[in-house]
N, C-alpha and C positions, 0 to 999 in steps of 0.2 A: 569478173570485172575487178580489175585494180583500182585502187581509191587512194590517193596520195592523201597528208595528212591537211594539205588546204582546200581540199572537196569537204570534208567533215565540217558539221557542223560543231559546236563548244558550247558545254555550260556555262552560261553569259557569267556565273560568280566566280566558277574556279577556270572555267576558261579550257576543262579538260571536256573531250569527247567522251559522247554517253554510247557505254560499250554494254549491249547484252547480249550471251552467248554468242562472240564471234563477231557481231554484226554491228554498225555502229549505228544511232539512230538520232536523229535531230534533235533538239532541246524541244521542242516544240510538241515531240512524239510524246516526250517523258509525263507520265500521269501521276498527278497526287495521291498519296496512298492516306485515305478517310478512315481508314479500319482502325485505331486505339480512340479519333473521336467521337466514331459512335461507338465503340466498348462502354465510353463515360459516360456517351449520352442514353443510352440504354442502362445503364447501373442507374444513373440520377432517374429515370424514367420508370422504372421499375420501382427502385427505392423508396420513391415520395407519390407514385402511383397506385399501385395495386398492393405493395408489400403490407402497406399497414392496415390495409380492408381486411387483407388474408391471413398476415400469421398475426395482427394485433387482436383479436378475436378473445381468446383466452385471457387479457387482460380486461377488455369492457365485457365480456360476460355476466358477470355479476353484479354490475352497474346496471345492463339492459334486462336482468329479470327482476331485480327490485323495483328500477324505476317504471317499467313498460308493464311490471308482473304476469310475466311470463313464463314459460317452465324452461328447462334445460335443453328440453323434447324441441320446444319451440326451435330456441335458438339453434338446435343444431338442423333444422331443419330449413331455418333461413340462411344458412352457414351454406345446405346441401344446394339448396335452389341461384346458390350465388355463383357457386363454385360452378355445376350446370349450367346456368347461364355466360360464365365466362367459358368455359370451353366450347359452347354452341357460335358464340360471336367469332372467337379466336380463328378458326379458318376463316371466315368469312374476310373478317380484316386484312388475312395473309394473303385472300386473292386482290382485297383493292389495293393492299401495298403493290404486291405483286404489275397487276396491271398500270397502274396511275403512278408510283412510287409514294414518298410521303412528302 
């Protein structure tokens, strides 16, 4: 099939035809690409979410056995049962994202 250049559709800014591989496809076809702003949204989400339960640990340590008087024993054992519990949820989440999206 031949296609002269006034069959094509144009990107309504630059006014030029959206060409991939070969083929040209309507402005309309063309899909926004969301993947660096969830990179961010995932760093910020991670970041100010879970980062500072799991590797801030080490700094309130010493704060949570004096003031809770606890042993070390303890803490690492509520460290283990967190860390367990987040891997036990983690698939689960990844099916409702999965299924429902977020």
């Amino acid at each position: 099939m031949t296609t002269s250049r006034e069959d094509c559709d144009q990107d309504p800014e630059s006014g030029r035809d959206w060409r991939v591989g070969g083929l040209t496809l309507p402005s309309e076809t063309r899909r926004t690409f969301y993947g660096w702003p969830m990179v961010g949204i995932g760093f910020l989400t991670y970041g100010l979410g879970i980062a500072p339960a799991y590797y801030g640990l080490g700094i309130f340590a010493s704060s949570l056995i004096a003031d809770l008087d606890l042993t070390r024993q303890q803490i690492g054992q509520m460290f283990g049962a967190f860390t367990f519990t987040y891997g036990l949820v983690s698939p689960v989440a990844a099916a409702v994202i999965r299924r429902w999206g977020i």
